[in-house]
C-alpha positions as CSV (number, residue, x, y, z in Angstrom):
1,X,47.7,82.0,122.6
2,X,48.4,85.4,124.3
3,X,46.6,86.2,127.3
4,X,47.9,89.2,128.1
5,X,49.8,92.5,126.6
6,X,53.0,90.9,128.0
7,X,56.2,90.8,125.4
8,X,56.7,87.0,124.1
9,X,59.2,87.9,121.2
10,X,63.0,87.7,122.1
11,X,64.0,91.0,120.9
12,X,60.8,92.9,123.2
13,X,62.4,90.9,126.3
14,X,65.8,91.6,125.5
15,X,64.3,95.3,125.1
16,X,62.6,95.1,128.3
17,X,65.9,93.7,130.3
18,X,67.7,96.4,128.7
19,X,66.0,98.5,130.0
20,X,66.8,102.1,132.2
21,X,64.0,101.2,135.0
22,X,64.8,97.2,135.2
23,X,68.4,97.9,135.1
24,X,68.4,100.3,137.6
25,X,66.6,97.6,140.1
26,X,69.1,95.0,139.2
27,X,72.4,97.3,139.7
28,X,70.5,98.1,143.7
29,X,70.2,94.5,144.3
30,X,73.5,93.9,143.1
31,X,74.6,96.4,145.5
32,X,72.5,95.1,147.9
33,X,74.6,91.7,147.6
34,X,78.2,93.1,147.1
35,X,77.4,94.6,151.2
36,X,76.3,91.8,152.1
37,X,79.0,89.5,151.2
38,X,81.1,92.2,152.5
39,X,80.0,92.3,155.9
40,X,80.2,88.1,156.3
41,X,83.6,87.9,154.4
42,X,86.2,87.3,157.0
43,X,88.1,90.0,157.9
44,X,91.8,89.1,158.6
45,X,93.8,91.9,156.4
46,X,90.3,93.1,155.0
47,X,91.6,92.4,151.1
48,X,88.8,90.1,150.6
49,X,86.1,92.7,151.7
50,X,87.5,95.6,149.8
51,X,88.1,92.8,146.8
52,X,84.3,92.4,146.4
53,X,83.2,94.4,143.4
54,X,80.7,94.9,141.5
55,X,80.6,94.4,137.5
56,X,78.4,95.5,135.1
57,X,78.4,92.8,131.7
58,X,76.5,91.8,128.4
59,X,75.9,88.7,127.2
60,X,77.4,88.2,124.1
61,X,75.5,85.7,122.9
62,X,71.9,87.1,123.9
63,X,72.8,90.7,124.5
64,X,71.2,90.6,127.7
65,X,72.9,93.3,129.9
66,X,73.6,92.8,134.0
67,X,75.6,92.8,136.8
68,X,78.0,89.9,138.5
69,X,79.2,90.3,141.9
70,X,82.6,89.1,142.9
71,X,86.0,89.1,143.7
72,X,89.1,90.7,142.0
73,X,92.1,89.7,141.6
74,X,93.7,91.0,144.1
75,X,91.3,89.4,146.7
Protein backbone atom coordinates (compact mmCIF):
# COMPACT_ATOMS: atom_id res chain seq x y z
CA UNK A 1 0.00 0.00 0.00
CA UNK A 2 1.35 3.51 -0.95
CA UNK A 3 0.33 6.26 1.12
CA UNK A 4 2.11 8.84 -0.31
CA UNK A 5 3.94 10.12 -3.62
CA UNK A 6 7.15 9.04 -1.98
CA UNK A 7 9.72 6.76 -4.27
CA UNK A 8 9.56 2.95 -3.01
CA UNK A 9 11.50 1.39 -6.01
CA UNK A 10 15.34 1.03 -5.55
CA UNK A 11 16.41 2.64 -8.70
CA UNK A 12 13.95 6.15 -7.74
CA UNK A 13 15.92 6.15 -4.28
CA UNK A 14 19.13 5.50 -5.69
CA UNK A 15 17.94 8.48 -8.14
CA UNK A 16 17.01 10.54 -5.37
CA UNK A 17 20.49 9.93 -3.26
CA UNK A 18 22.19 10.75 -6.31
CA UNK A 19 21.00 13.48 -6.50
CA UNK A 20 22.53 17.44 -7.04
CA UNK A 21 20.28 19.00 -4.07
CA UNK A 22 20.71 15.77 -1.49
CA UNK A 23 24.36 15.60 -2.40
CA UNK A 24 25.06 18.98 -1.92
CA UNK A 25 23.60 18.69 1.93
CA UNK A 26 25.58 15.60 2.57
CA UNK A 27 29.07 17.06 1.11
CA UNK A 28 28.16 20.39 3.96
CA UNK A 29 27.62 18.00 6.66
CA UNK A 30 30.57 16.13 5.81
CA UNK A 31 32.40 19.32 5.92
CA UNK A 32 30.74 20.13 8.88
CA UNK A 33 32.31 16.84 10.53
CA UNK A 34 35.92 16.96 8.82
CA UNK A 35 36.13 20.68 11.21
CA UNK A 36 34.96 19.31 13.77
CA UNK A 37 37.19 16.44 14.24
CA UNK A 38 39.80 18.84 13.36
CA UNK A 39 39.44 21.15 16.00
CA UNK A 40 39.31 18.13 18.94
CA UNK A 41 42.21 16.12 17.18
CA UNK A 42 45.22 16.65 19.36
CA UNK A 43 47.46 18.93 18.10
CA UNK A 44 51.13 17.86 18.83
CA UNK A 45 52.97 18.41 15.21
CA UNK A 46 49.32 19.19 13.74
CA UNK A 47 49.67 16.01 11.04
CA UNK A 48 46.69 14.58 12.34
CA UNK A 49 44.48 17.77 11.92
CA UNK A 50 45.75 18.59 8.45
CA UNK A 51 45.41 14.54 7.83
CA UNK A 52 41.63 14.73 8.09
CA UNK A 53 40.08 14.72 4.69
CA UNK A 54 37.30 14.55 3.15
CA UNK A 55 36.39 11.78 0.30
CA UNK A 56 33.83 11.62 -1.97
CA UNK A 57 32.90 7.59 -2.92
CA UNK A 58 30.19 5.17 -4.71
CA UNK A 59 29.11 2.16 -3.63
CA UNK A 60 29.88 -0.32 -5.95
CA UNK A 61 27.56 -2.59 -5.09
CA UNK A 62 24.31 -0.21 -4.81
CA UNK A 63 25.65 2.75 -6.63
CA UNK A 64 24.83 4.95 -3.97
CA UNK A 65 27.17 7.98 -4.06
CA UNK A 66 28.64 9.90 -0.69
CA UNK A 67 31.21 11.15 1.36
CA UNK A 68 33.55 9.41 4.16
CA UNK A 69 35.56 11.49 6.51
CA UNK A 70 38.94 10.43 7.65
CA UNK A 71 42.43 10.27 7.90
CA UNK A 72 45.17 9.87 5.23
CA UNK A 73 47.90 8.19 5.22
CA UNK A 74 50.14 10.36 6.17
CA UNK A 75 48.24 11.18 9.42
Amino acid sequence: MKMDDRPTSRDALRELANSEQVQQVCRQVAKDIQRDARRFAPARTGNLRRGIQVEEYTDLETGYEGFAVGWGDRA
